[in-house]
Biotite code that builds the C-alpha atoms (Angstrom):
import biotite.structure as struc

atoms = struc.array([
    struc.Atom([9.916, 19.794, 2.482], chain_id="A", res_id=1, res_name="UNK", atom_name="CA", element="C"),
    struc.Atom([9.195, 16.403, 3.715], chain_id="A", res_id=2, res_name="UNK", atom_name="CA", element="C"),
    struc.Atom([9.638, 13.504, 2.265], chain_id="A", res_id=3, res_name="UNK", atom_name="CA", element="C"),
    struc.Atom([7.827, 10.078, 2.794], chain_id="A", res_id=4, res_name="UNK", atom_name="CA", element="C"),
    struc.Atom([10.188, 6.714, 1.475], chain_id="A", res_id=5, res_name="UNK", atom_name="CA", element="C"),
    struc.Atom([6.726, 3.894, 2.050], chain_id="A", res_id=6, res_name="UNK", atom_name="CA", element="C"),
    struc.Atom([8.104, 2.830, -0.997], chain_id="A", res_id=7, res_name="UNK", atom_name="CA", element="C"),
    struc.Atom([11.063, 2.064, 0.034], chain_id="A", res_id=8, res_name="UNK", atom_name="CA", element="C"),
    struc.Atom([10.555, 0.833, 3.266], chain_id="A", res_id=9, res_name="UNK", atom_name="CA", element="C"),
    struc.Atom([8.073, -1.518, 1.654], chain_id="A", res_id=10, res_name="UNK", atom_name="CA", element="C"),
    struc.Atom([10.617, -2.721, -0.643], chain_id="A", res_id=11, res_name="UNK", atom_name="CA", element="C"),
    struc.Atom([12.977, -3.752, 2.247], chain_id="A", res_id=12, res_name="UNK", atom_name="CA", element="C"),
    struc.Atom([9.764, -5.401, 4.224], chain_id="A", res_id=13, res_name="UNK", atom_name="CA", element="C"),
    struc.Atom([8.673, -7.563, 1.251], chain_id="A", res_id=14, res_name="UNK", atom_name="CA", element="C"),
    struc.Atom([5.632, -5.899, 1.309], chain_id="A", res_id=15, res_name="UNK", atom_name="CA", element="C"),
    struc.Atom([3.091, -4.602, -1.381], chain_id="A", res_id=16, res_name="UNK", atom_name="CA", element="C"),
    struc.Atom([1.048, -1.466, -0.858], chain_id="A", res_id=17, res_name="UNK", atom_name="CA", element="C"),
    struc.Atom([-2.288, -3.958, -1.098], chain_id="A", res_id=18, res_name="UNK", atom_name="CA", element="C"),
    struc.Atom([-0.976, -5.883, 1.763], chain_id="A", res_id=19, res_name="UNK", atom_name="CA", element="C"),
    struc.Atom([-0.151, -3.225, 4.079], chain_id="A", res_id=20, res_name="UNK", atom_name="CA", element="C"),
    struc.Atom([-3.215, -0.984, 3.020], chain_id="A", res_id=21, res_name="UNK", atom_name="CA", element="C"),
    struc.Atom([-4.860, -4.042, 4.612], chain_id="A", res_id=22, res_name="UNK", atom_name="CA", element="C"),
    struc.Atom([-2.834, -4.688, 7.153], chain_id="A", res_id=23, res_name="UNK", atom_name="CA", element="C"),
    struc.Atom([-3.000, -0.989, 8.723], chain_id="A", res_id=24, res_name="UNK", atom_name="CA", element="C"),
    struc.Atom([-6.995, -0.675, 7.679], chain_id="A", res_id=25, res_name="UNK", atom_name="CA", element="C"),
    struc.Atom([-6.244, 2.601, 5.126], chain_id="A", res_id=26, res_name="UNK", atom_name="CA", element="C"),
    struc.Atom([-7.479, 2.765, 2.002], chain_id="A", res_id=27, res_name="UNK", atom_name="CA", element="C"),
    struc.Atom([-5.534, 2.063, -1.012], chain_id="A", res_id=28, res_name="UNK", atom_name="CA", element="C"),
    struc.Atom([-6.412, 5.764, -2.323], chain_id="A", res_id=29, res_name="UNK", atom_name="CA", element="C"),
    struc.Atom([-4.767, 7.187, 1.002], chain_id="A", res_id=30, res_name="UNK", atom_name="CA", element="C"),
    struc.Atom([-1.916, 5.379, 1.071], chain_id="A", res_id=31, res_name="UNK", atom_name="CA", element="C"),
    struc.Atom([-0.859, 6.331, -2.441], chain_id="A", res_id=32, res_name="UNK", atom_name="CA", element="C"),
    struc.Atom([-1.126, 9.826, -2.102], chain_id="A", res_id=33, res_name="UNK", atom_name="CA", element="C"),
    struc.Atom([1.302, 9.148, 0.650], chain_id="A", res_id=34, res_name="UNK", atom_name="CA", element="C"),
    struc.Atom([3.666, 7.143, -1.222], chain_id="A", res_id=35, res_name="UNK", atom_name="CA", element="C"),
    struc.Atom([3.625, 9.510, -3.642], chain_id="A", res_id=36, res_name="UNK", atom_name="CA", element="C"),
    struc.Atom([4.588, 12.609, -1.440], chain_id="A", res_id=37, res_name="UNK", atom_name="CA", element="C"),
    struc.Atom([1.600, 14.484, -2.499], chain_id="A", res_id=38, res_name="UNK", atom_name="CA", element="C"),
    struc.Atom([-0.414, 14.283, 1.399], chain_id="A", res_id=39, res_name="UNK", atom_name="CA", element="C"),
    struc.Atom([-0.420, 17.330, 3.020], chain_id="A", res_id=40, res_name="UNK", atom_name="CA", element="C"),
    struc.Atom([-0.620, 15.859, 6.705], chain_id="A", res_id=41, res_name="UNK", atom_name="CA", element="C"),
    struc.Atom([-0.743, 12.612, 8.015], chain_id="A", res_id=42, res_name="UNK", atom_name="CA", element="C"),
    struc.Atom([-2.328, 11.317, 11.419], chain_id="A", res_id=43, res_name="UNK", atom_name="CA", element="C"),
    struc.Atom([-0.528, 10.246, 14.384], chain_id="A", res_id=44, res_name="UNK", atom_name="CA", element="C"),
    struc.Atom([-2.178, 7.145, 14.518], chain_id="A", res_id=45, res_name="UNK", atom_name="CA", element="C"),
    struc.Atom([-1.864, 6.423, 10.993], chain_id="A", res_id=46, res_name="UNK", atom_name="CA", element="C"),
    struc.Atom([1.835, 6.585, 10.943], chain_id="A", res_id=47, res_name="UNK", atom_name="CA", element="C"),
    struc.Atom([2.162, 4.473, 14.382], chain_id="A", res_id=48, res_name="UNK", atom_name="CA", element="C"),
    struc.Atom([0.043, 1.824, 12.509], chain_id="A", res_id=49, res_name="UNK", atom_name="CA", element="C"),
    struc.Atom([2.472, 1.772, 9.474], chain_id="A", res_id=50, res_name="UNK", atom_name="CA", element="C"),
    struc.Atom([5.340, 1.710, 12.210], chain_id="A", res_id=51, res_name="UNK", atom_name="CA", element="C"),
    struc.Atom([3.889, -1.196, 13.551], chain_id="A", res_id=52, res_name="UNK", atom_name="CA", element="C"),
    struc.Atom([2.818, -3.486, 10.257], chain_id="A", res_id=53, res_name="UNK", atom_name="CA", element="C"),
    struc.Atom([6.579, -1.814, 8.894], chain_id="A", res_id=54, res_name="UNK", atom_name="CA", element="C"),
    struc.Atom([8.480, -2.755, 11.752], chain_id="A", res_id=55, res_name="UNK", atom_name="CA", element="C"),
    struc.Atom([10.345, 0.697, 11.843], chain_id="A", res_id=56, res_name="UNK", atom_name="CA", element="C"),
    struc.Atom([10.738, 3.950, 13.174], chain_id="A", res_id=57, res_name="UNK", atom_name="CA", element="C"),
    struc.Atom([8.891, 7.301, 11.987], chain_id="A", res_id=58, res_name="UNK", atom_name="CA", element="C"),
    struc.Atom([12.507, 8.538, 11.280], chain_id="A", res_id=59, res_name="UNK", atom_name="CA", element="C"),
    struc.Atom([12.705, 5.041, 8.697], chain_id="A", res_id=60, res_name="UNK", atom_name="CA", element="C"),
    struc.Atom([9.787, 6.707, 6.169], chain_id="A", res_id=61, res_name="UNK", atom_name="CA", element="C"),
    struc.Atom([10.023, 10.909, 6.733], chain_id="A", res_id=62, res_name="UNK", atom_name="CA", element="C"),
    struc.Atom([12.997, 13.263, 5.620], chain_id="A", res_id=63, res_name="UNK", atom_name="CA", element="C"),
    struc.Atom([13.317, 16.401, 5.847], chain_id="A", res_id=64, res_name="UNK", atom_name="CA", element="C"),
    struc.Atom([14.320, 18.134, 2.637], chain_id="A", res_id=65, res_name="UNK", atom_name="CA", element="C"),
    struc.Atom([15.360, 21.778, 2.397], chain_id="A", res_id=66, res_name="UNK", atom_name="CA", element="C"),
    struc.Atom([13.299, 23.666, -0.293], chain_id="A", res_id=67, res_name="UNK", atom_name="CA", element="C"),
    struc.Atom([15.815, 24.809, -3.217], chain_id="A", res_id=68, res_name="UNK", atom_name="CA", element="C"),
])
């Protein structure tokens, strides 16, 4: 399983999920099934956008999580 820490991340960055939604031009509604860990894929270019607004690494917001 994979999991996605936004929320952390924008915890550490200040950052509120309005302001980067904004910043990184993705919709409120998409960015909160993210958060939430209930996205099935993400793009490539979506996460490099995050990266960049974020100021981190892909490695910063996904986990890998062994299923139980």
């Amino acid at each position: 399983m994979i999991e996605i820490s936004l929320d952390d991340m924008l915890t550490k960055r200040h950052m509120t999920l309005t302001q980067l939604s904004v910043a990184v031009d993705v919709t409120m509604a998409n960015l909160s099934i993210l958060k939430t860990g209930k996205a099935k894929a993400v793009r490539f270019s979506t996460l490099e956008k995050i990266c960049q607004v974020l100021d981190c690494q892909p490695g910063d917001l996904l986990h890998y999580r062994p299923d139980k």
